[in-house]
C-alpha positions as CSV (number, residue, x, y, z in Angstrom):
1,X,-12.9,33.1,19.6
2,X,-15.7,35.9,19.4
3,X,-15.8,36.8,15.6
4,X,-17.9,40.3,13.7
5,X,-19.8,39.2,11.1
6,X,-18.9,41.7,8.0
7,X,-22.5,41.7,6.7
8,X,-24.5,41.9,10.0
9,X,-22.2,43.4,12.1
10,X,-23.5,40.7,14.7
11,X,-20.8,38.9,17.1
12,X,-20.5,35.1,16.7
13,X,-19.2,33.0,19.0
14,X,-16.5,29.6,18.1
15,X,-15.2,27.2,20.0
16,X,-13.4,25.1,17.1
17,X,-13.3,25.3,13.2
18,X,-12.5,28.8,13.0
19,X,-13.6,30.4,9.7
20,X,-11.2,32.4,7.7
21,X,-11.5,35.8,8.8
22,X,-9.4,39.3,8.8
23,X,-8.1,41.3,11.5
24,X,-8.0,44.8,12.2
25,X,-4.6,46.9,13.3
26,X,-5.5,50.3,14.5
27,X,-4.1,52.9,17.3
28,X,-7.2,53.7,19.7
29,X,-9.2,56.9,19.1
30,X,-12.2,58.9,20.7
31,X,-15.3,56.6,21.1
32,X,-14.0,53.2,20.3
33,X,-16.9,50.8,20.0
34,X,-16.9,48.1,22.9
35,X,-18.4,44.2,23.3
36,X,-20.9,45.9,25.4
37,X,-21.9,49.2,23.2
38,X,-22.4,46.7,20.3
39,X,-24.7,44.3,21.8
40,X,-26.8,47.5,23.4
41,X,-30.5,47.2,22.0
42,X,-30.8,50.9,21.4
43,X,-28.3,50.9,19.3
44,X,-25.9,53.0,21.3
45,X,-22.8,52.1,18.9
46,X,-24.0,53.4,16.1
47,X,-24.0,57.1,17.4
48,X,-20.2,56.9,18.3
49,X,-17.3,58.0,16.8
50,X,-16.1,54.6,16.1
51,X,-18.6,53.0,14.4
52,X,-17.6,54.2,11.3
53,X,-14.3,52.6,11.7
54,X,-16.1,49.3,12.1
55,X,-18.7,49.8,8.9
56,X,-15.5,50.6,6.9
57,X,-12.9,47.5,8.2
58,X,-16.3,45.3,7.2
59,X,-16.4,46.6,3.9
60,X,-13.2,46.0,2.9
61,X,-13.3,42.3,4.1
62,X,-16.5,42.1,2.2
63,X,-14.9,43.1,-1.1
64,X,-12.7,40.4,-0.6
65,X,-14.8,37.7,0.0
66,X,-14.1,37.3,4.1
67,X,-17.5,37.1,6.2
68,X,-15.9,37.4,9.5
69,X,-13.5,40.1,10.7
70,X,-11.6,40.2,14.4
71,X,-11.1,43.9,16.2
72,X,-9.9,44.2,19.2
73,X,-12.5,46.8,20.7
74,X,-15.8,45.0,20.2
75,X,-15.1,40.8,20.0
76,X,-12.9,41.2,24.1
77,X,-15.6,41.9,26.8
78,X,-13.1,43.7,28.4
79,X,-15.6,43.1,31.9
80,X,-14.9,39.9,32.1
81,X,-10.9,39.7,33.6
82,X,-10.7,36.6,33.1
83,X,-12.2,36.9,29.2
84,X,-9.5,40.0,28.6
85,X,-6.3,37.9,30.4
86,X,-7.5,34.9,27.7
87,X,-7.7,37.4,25.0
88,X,-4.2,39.1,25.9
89,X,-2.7,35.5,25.9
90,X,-4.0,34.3,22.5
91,X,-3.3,38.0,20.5
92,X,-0.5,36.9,19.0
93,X,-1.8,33.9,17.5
94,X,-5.2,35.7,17.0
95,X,-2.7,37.9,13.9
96,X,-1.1,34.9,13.1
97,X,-3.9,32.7,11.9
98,X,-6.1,35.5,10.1
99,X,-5.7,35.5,6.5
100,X,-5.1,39.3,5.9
101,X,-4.0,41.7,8.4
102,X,-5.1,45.7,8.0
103,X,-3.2,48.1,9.7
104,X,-5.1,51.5,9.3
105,X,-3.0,54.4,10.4
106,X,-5.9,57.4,10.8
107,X,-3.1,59.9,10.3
108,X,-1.5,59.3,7.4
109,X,-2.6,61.4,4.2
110,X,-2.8,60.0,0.8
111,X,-0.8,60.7,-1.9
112,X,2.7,60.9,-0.5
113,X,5.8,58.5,-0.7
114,X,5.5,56.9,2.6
115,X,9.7,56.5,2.1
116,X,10.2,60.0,2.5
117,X,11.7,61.0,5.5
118,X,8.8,63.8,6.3
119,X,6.0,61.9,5.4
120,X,3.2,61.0,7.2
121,X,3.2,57.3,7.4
122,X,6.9,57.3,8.6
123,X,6.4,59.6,12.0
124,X,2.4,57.6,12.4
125,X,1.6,56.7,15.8
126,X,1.2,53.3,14.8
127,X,5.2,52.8,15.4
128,X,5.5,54.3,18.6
129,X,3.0,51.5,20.4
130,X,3.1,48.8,22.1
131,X,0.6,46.5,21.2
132,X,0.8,47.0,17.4
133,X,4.8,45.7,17.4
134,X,3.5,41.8,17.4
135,X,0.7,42.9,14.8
136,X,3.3,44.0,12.6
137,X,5.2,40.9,13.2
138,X,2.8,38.0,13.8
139,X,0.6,38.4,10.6
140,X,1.6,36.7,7.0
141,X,0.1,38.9,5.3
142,X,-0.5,42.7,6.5
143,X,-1.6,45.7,4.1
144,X,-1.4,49.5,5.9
145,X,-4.4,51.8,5.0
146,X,-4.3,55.4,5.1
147,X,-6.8,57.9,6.4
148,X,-9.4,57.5,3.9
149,X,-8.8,53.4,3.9
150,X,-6.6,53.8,1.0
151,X,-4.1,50.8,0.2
152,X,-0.3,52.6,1.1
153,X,1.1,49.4,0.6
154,X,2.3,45.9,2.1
155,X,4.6,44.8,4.8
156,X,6.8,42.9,1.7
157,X,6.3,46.2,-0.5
158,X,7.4,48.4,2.1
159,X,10.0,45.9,4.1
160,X,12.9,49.0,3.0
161,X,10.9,51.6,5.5
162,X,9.8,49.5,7.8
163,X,13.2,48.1,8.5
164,X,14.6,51.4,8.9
165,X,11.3,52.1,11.2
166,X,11.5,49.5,13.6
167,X,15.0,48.4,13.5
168,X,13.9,44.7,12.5
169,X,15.5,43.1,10.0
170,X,13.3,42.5,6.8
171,X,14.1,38.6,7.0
172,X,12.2,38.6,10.6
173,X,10.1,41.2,9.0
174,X,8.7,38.4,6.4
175,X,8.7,35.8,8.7
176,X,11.7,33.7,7.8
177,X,12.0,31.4,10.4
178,X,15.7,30.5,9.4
179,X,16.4,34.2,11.2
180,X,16.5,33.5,14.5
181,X,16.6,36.9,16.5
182,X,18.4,36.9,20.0
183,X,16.0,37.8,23.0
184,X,17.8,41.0,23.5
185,X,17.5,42.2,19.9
186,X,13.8,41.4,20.1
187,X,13.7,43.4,23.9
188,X,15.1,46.4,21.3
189,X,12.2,46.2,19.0
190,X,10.1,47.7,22.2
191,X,12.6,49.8,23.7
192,X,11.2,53.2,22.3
193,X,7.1,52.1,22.0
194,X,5.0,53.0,24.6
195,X,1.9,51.9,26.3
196,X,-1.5,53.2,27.9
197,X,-1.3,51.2,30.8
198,X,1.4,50.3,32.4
199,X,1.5,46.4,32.8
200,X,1.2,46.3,28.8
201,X,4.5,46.7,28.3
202,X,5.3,43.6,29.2
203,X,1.7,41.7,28.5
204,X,2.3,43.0,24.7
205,X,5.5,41.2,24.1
206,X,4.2,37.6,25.5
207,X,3.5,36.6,22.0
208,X,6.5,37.5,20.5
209,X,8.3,35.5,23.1
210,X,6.0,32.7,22.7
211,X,5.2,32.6,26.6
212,X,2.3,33.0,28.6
213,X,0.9,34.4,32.3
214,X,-1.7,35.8,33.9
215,X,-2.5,39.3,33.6
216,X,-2.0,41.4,37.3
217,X,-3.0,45.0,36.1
218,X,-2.3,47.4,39.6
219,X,1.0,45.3,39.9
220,X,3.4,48.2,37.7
221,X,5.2,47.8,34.7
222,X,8.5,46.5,36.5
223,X,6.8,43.7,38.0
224,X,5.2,42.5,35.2
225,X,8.4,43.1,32.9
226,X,10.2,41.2,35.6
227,X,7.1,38.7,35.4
228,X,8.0,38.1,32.0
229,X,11.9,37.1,31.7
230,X,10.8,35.0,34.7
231,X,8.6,32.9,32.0
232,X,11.5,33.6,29.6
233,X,14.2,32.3,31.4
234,X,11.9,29.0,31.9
235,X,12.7,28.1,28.2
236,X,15.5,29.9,27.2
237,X,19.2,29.4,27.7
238,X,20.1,32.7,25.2
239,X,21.8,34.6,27.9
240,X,21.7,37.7,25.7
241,X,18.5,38.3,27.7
242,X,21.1,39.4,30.8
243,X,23.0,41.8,28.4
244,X,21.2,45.2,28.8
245,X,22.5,48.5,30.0
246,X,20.1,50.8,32.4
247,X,17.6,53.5,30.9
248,X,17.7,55.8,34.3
249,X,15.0,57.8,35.5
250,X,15.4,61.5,35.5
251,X,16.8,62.8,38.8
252,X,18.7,59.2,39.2
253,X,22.2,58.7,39.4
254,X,24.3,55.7,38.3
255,X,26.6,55.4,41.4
256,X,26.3,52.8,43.6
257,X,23.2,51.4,42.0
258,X,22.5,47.9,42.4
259,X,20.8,45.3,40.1
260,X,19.8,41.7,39.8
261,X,20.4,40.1,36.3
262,X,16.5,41.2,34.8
263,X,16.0,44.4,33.8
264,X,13.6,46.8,34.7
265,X,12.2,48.2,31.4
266,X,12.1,47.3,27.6
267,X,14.2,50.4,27.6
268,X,17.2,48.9,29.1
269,X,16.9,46.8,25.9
270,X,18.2,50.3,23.7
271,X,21.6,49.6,22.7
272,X,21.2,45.7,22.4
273,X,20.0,45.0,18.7
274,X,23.5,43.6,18.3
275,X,23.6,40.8,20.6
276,X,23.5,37.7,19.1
277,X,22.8,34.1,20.8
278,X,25.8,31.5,21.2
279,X,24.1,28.2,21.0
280,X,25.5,26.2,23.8
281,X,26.7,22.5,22.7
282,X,27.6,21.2,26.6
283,X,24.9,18.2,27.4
284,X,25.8,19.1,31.2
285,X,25.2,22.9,30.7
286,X,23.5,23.6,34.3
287,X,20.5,24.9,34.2
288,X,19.8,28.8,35.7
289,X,16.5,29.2,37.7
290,X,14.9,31.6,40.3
291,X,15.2,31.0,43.9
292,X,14.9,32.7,47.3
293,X,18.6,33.6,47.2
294,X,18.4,35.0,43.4
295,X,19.0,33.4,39.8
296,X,21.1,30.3,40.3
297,X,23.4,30.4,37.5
298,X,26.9,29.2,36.5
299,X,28.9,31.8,34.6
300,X,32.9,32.0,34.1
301,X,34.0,35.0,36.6
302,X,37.2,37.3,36.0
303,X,38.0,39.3,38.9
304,X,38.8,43.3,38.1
305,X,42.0,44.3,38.9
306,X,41.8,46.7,41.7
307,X,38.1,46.3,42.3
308,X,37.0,45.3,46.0
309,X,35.0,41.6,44.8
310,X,34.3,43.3,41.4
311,X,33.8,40.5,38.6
312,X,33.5,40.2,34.9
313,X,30.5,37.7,34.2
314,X,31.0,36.7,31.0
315,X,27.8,35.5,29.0
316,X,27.4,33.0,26.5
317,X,26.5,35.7,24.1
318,X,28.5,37.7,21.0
319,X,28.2,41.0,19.5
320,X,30.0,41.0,16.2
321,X,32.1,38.0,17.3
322,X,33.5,39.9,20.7
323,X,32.9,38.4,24.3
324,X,30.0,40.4,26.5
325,X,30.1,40.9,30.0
326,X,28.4,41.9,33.1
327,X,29.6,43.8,36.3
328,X,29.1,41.5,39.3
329,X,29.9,42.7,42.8
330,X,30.0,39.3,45.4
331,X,28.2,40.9,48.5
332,X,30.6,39.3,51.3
333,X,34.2,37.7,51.3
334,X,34.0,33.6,50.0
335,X,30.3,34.0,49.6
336,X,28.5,33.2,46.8
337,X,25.9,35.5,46.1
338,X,26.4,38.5,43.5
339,X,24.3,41.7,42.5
340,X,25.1,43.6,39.5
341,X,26.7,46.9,39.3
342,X,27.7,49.3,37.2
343,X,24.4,49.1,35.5
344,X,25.3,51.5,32.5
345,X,27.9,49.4,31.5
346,X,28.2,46.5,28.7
347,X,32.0,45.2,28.5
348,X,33.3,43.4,25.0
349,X,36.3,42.2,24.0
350,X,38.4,39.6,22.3
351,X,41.1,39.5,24.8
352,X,39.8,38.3,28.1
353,X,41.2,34.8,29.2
354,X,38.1,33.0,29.9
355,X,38.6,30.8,33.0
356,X,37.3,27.4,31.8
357,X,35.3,26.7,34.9
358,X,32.6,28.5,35.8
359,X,31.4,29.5,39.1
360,X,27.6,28.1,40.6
361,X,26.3,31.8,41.9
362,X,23.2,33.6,43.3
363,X,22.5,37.1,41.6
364,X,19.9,39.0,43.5
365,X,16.8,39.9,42.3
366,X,16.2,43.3,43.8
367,X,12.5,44.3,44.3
368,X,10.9,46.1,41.4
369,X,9.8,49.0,42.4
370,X,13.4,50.1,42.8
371,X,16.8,49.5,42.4
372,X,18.7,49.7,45.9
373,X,21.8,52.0,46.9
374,X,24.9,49.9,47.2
375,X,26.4,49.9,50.9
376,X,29.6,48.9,52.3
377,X,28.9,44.8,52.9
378,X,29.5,44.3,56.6
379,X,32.4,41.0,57.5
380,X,30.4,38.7,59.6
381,X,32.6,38.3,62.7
382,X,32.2,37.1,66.5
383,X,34.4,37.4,68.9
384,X,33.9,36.2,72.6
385,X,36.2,37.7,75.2
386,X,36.0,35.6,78.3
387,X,39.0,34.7,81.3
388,X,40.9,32.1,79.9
389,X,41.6,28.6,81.3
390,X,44.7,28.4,83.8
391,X,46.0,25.8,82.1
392,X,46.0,27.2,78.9
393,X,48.6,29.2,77.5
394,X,48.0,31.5,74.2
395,X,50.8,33.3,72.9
396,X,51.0,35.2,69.0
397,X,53.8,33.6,67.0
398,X,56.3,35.2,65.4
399,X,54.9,37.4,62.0
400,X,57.5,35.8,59.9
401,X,55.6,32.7,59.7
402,X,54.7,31.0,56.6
403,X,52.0,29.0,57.0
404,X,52.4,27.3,53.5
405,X,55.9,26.0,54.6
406,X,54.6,24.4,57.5
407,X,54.9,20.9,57.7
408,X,51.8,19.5,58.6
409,X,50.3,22.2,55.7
410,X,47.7,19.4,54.7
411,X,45.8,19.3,57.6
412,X,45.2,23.3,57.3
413,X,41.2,24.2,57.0
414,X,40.1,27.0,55.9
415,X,36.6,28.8,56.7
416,X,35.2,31.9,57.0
417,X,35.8,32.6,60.7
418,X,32.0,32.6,62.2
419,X,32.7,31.5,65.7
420,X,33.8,28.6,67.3
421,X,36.0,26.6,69.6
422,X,38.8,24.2,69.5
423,X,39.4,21.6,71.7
424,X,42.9,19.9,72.9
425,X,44.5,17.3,75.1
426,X,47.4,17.5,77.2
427,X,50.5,17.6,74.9
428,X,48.1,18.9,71.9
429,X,48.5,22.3,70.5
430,X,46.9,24.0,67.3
431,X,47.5,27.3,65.0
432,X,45.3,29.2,64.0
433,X,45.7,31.2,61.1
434,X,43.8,34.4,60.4
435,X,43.5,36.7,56.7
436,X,41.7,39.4,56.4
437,X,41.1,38.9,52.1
438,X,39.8,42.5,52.1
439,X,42.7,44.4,53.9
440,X,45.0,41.2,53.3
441,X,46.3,41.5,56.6
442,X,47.4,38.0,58.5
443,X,48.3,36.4,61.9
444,X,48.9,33.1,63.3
445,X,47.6,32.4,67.0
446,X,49.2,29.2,68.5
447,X,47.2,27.2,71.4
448,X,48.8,24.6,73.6
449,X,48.2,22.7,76.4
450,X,50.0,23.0,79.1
């Protein structure tokens, strides 16, 4: 970890037996200070813009007693990728272990009630960006500065506003680690905060999801938000992490949309601050992972009445003690893989009947860079038309025919028809019975050798 020394304003370099230092909180500005600037021997930093921001955030640590300080702008050689992907990895813990955290918010005044619902410190930048949602939650200790590096107050002093602010409660505020915040109420936190680059808004919340992975910046924000519940879902069973509704694009339209179970954006995350986890108790819960066919999962299904292979998916997850569910559409008849649909939609309730089975299914991931258009799944059928055999004879029995009242009724198989042939002996016949489960309509063909 690459420290600033408060007196010297010299970089130092540690391996192990970190000293107690201080951090800085800031939104960027105008001629931020970099690794390189500093260490220029002409002195290059001192003639920008953001030198001053360094001299003061030493100061302060100097009055109380703290000889090294970390900022973000100046200790990252941001050169180095494989330096920055380190230092993007280790952030959260970076706020976590410094003594005293000090957000400085350049554009708040002094003097004001920072409750007030015009003032300054309530509509700062500082709330609306990504990166500085873990700084306000991963340090013990964080005091806010004004403009002119004036104490407004603390995180515990101001818990009320900040609350009200970010949306988290003050017991997660505080750190009380009895609180234990769903994934999709933490995916709200960063719902409305934004980011310079793209990839950030999902490298930004790695720390608060206690996860790690290497930084791909070029790949999009999708990819690496998919990236993310990826490494999620790796250590997670909270299946509130699947309960999101869709933040669309201007221009886009809602029907026929397709999905796979992650979402594309924080945003998606909006409306879910009141999801809360159900702590699964079965020792043979079956464990959900990614694959070439989609997430493998087992979830309890309840088919919509009227809908063509429509399903409820209903997740081990609660809000205010209802049931949640997800809209799964099964792409062909019998099959098992699923993609979600209406995308816009959370369902809740207290009156489904649950089936107590669930069913093993493959939800497809669709690619990132856009959700697909939903098409008509084509029935996978062969026929072969060919001159029959002389001595067979084929012949359509009667429509009346119940095939559950036939006799031999335990020897019936039934497969989607892909194909095929049967073969017989003289005095052997067989009937073949044929349902269409989309139009429901039904034959019997009977075969016999003559």
């Amino acid at each position: 970890m690459r420290l600033l020394n408060t007196t010297t304003l010299q970089l130092v370099e540690f391996f192990r037996d970190i000293p107690p230092y201080v951090i800085l909180s800031h939104t960027w500005g105008p001629e931020e200070v970099s690794f390189q600037d500093l260490r220029d021997p002409v002195g290059k930093a001192k003639q920008m813009a953001g030198y001053y921001k360094i001299e003061k955030s030493c100061e302060l640590a100097r009055r109380y007693h703290f000889d090294y300080i970390w900022i973000d702008t100046c200790c990252i050689d941001k050169q180095s990728s494989a330096e920055l992907s380190e230092a993007i990895n280790s952030m959260y813990r970076y706020y976590r272990w410094s003594h005293v955290c000090y957000a400085f918010l350049a554009d708040v005044t002094s003097d004001e009630d920072p409750r007030a619902s015009s003032s300054t410190f309530r509509n700062s930048r500082w709330f609306t960006r990504g990166w500085t949602l873990q700084e306000l939650l991963a340090p013990t200790s964080l005091v806010f500065l004004d403009r002119d590096w004036v104490e407004i107050g603390s995180k515990h002093s101001l818990k009320d506003v900040l609350t009200i602010l970010t949306g988290i409660p003050s017991q997660v505020l505080l750190g009380d680690l009895s609180i234990k915040a769903s994934i999709a109420s933490r995916m709200s936190w960063a719902a409305n905060r934004q980011t310079t680059r793209p990839e950030d808004v999902a490298y930004c919340l790695m720390g608060i999801f206690n996860v790690n992975m290497p930084t791909l910046y070029g790949e999009g924000a999708e990819r690496a938000f998919i990236r993310l519940q990826r490494e999620i879902i790796k250590y997670s069973d909270d299946q509130s992490i699947f309960a999101w509704r869709s933040s669309l694009r201007s221009g886009e339209s809602d029907s026929g949309v397709e999905s796979g179970l992650l979402a594309r954006s924080p945003e998606d995350f909006a409306g879910s601050s009141g999801f809360s986890a159900t702590s699964s108790r079965d020792v043979s819960a079956f464990p959900y992972a990614m694959t070439n066919l989609g997430l493998h999962i087992q979830l309890p299904l309840i088919h919509v009445h009227g809908a063509d292979r429509i399903y409820l998916a209903v997740l081990n997850c609660r809000s205010d003690d209802r049931a949640v569910g997800i809209y799964l559409h099964r792409r062909y008849p019998l099959g098992q893989q699923f993609v979600r649909v209406r995308l816009e939609e959370i369902a809740m309730s207290n009156d489904w009947i649950i089936p107590p089975e669930k069913e093993e299914i493959y939800v497809l991931q669709l690619p990132s860079t856009g959700v697909l258009r939903s098409q008509p799944a084509a029935v996978e059928c062969l026929f072969e038309i060919r001159s029959l055999p002389s001595i067979a004879d084929f012949r359509v029995v009667h429509e009346d025919f119940r095939y559950d009242s036939w006799r031999g009724r335990d020897h019936w198989m039934s497969q989607p028809f892909r194909g095929g042939e049967i073969s017989l002996t003289a005095g052997e016949h067989a009937l073949l019975y044929h349902r269409n489960d989309v139009t429901e309509d039904q034959f019997l063909v009977e075969g016999i050798i003559i």
